[in-house]
N, C-alpha and C positions, 0 to 999 in steps of 0.2 A: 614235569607234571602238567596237566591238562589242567587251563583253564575253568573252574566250576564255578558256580554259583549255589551256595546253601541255600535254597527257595525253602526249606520248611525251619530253618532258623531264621529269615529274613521274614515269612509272613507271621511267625511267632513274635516278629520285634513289632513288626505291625500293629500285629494285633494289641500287646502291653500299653505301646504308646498310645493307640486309639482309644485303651480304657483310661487313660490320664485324660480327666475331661470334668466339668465345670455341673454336666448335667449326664443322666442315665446312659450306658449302651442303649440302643447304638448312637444314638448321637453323641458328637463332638466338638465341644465347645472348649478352645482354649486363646483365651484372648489374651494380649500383649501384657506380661507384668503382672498378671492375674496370679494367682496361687497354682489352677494347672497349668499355665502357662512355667510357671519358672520350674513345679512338679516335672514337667516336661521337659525342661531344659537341660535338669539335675541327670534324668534316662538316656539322655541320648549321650550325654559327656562321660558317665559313667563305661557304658558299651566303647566309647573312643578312646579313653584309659583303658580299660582290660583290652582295646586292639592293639596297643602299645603306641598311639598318635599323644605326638605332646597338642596338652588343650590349653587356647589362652582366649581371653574375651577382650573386646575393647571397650570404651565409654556407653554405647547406646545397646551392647549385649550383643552382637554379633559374636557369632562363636566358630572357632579358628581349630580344628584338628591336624595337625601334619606329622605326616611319613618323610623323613630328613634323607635325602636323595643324596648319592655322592660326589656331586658338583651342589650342595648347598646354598651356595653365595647366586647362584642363576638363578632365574626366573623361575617360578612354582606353576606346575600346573592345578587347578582347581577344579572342584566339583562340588557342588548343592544345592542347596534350597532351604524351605522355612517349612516351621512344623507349626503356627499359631495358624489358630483357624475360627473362622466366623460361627457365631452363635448358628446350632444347627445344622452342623456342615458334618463331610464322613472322616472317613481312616486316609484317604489315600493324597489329596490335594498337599503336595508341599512335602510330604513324610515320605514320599516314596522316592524320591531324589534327595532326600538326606538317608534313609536307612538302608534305599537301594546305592548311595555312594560311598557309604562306608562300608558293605558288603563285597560293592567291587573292588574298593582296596585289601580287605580280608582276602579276597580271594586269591589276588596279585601276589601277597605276600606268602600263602600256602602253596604257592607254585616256587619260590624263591627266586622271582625277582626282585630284583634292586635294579629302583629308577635311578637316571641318571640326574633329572630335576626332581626335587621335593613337589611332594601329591599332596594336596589340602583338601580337607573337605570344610564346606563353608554353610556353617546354619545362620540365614540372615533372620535379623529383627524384624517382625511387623509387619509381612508381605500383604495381610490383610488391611484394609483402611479401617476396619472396623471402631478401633477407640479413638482414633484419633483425626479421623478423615481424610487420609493421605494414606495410597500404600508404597508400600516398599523401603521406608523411612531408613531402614540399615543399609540396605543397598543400594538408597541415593544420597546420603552422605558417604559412604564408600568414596563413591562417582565422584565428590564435590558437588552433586546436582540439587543439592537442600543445605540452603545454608546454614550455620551454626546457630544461628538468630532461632530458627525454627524448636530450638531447645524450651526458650518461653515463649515464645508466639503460638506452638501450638499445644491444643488442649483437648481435655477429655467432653464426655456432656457432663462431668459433677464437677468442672472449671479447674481442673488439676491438669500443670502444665507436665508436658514430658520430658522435662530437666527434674522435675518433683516425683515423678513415678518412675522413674529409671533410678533413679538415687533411694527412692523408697526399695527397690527391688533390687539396691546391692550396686549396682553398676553406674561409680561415680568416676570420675577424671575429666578432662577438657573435652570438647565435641571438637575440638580443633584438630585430635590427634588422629581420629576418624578416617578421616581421606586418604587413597591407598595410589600412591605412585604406578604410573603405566609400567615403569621398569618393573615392578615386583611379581608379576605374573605372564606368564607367554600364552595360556588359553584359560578359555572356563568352559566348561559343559555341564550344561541342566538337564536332569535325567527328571520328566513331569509324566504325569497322566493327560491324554491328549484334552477331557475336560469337553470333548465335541462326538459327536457320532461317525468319523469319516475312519476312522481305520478299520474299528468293528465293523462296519457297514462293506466295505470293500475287503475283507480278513486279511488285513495288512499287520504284519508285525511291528514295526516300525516306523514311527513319522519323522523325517528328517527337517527342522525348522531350515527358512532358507531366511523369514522375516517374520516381525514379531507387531502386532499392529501399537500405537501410540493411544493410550486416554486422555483424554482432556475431561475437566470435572468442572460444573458450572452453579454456584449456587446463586440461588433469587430470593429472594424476601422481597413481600406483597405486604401492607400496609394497605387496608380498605379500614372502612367501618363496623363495629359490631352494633348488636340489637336485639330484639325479642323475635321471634322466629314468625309470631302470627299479629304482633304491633306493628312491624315496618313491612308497608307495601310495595311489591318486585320492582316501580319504577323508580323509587328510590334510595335501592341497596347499593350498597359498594362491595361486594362480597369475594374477600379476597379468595375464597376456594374456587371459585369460576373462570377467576382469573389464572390461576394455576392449572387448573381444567384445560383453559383452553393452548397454555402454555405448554403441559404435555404434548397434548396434539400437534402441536407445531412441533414439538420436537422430533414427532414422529414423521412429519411432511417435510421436513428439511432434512431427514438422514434418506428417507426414498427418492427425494429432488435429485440426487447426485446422480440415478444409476445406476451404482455400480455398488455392487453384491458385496463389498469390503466395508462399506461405509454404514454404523450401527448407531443410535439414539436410543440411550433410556432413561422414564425419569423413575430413579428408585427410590428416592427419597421425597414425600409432600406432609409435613406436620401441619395443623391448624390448629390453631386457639379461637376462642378456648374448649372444643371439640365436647360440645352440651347439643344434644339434640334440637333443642330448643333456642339454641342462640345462634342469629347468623356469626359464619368465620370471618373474625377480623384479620387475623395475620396470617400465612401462610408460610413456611419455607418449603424449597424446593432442591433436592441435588440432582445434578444431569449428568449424564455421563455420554461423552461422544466420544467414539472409537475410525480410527481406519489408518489402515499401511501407507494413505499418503498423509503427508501432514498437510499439505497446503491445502487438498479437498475436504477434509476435517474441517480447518479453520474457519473453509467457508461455510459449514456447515453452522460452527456457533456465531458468527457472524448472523446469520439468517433465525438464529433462533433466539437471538438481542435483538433485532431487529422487531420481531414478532411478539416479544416481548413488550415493547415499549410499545407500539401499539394499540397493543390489546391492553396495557394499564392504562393509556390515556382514553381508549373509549369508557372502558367501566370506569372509570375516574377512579385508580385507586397508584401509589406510589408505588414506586420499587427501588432493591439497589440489587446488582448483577456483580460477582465477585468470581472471577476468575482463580479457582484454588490450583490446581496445576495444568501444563499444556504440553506433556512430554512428547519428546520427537520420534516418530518411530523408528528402528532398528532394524539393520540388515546383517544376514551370521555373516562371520567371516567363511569364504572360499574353503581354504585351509583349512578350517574345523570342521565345514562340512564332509570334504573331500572324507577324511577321517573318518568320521562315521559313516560316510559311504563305504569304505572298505572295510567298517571293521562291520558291517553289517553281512558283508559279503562273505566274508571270513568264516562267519559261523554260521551262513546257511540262513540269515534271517532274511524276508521281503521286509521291500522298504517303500517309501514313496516321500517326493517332496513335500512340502507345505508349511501353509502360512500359521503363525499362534493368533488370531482371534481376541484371546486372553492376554493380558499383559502378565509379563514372571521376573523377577528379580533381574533375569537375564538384559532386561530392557535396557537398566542401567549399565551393570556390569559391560555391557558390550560398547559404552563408551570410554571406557578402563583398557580393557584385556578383550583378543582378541575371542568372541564367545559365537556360541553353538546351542541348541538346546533337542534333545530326542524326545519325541513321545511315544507313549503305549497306547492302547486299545483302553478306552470307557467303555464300559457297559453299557448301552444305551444313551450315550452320552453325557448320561447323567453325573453333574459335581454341583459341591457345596450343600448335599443332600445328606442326610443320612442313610441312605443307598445308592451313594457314592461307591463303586465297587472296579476296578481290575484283579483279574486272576493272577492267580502266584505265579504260574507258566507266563503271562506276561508281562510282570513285573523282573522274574527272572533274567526274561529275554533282553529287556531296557538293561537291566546290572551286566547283563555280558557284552553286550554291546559299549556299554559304556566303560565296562573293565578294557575290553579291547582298545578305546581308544585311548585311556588315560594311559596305558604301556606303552603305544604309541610316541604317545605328546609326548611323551617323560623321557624317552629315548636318546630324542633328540639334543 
């Protein structure tokens, strides 16, 4: 039987899961541990039971579907992604490589094959940083790359740690049990939405990742003075928002210093207290985020932006401290996995092209695990995190056949 892909069951699961959400269609809001969040989690494990996948979860909710191959005791090949999503955000970020890879094992199965390694399909925990300011929390304890500490060390903003909300939401046992052995897997592949405008733009069906760029995430806290807005005269404020002011801007002068087209500075995060029209800002926080495929030009990037920092607190005269919350290394796919989707792209007639993820995906860590790969589809405009966040069911399909093609492959072997 020929290979298929149900595309109008597959964007009917879409759509379900996209109504499981915090706030109205079209938006989609489903934060980690949240109520649609776990609504969510309940949908997608349900559809992996009626596919007949045994379902198991670990300590931090990472969720485990497998098709039991007839060399079982070998290496598993895997595929997924995460379905939690940032306040705001659409249908397809993260849901389309979990519903598009249990679609391609549907499909596998309606042809009758039997792999020869067991095919998993993998919904990781918290790919968003949203609650907790760190992403990909399930898939870098996988890694070993967050250590178990980070259970109460890290917290929400209502001070709830996530040993307390993970346990609140059912999913108790050791964080120790978490980390997953190199032997236990031979590949992974992440089936995404490209999240950029370059395949739409060029009508390319396919992005084949070759490398996946590293975040580093930099918070500051600014201690100035506060005051009455028309009592304290401009030579003698301390005004920690100016200082943050000028702090972004360097962020932005240090990520252009480099060059090179890879290397990205944003600062997304600046609260101030105590934000009265009328009161200069005494405190400031700030989160930064620095991106790029190399890591050593990164580094130097936040390098120059502590630098600029310090600086610029000691002319206003106002304090700071600079906290380093992660520095992950960036990622190159494996050969081998590539290779794969390169033929299984060819196989069914799809264009492809290479390219880099911009974005960081689960895949970052996993790919210091198991030897990993990740495909992209066409964005609309390149729009993601949006609520017109949008790929067509034709190219989401295409990503599940492609990616059915290769998980037959892996599994083969």
């Amino acid at each position: 039987m020929e290979l298929q892909i149900d595309r109008e069951r597959l964007s009917r699961e879409l759509d379900e899961l996209g109504a499981i959400s915090a706030e109205p269609a079209p938006v989609v809001t489903r934060v980690v541990f949240t109520e649609a969040d776990l609504r969510g989690r309940r949908f997608v494990k349900d559809l992996c039971i009626e596919a007949g996948l045994e379902v198991r979860e670990d300590p931090i909710g990472n969720t485990f579907a497998r098709w039991t191959g007839s060399a079982p005791d070998i290496p598993a090949v895997a595929t997924g992604s995460h379905i939690d999503a940032i306040p705001n955000a659409g249908r397809f970020d993260g849901t389309v490589g979990v519903l598009g890879g249990l679609e391609a094992i549907r499909s596998l199965r309606r042809t009758g094959f039997q792999p020869r390694r067991s095919i998993e399909l993998m919904v990781f925990t918290s790919e968003e940083p949203t609650r907790f300011g760190i992403g990909c929390f399930g898939s870098r304890m996988m890694a070993g790359a967050l250590p178990i500490a980070a259970g109460d060390k890290l917290r929400d903003p209502e001070g709830k740690s996530l040993d307390d909300v993970r346990r609140a939401a059912g999913f108790t046992g050791d964080l120790s049990l978490i980390p997953v052995s190199k032997e236990k897997y031979s590949a992974f592949i992440e089936l995404h939405i490209e999240q950029g405008p370059t395949l739409e733009r060029e009508q390319v069906d396919i992005g084949i990742v070759t490398a996946i760029a590293a975040p580093a995430t930099l918070r500051i806290e600014i201690e100035g003075e506060g005051g009455h807005a028309g009592a304290l005269l401009m030579p003698q404020r301390r005004d920690a928002f100016l200082a943050a002011a000028e702090i972004a801007l360097a962020v932005e002068s240090a990520a252009k210093a480099t060059g090179a087209i890879d290397t990205v500075g944003t600062t997304g995060i600046c609260d101030i207290f105590p934000r009265a029209v009328n009161s200069i800002p005494s405190r400031a926080r700030m989160e930064i985020d620095v991106r790029d495929i190399d890591g050593t030009r990164r580094d130097v990037v936040l390098a120059s932006i502590s630098r600029a920092a310090e600086e610029i607190a000691s002319r206003r005269n106002v304090t700071l401290r600079n906290e380093l919350l992660n520095a992950d290394p960036p990622a190159s796919c494996d050969p081998g996995a590539v290779a794969e989707l390169e033929t299984a792209c060819q196989t069914h007639g799809a264009s492809y092209r290479f390219m880099i993820s911009r974005a960081y995906h689960d895949s970052l860590f996993m790919s210091l695990i198991i030897p990993t790969a990740m495909i992209f589809i066409p964005s609309r405009r390149g729009v993601s995190h949006r609520p017109d966040e949008y790929s067509s069911p034709e190219a989401i399909a295409t990503g599940a056949l492609v990616l059915a093609e290769t998980l037959s492959r892996l599994s083969r072997e």
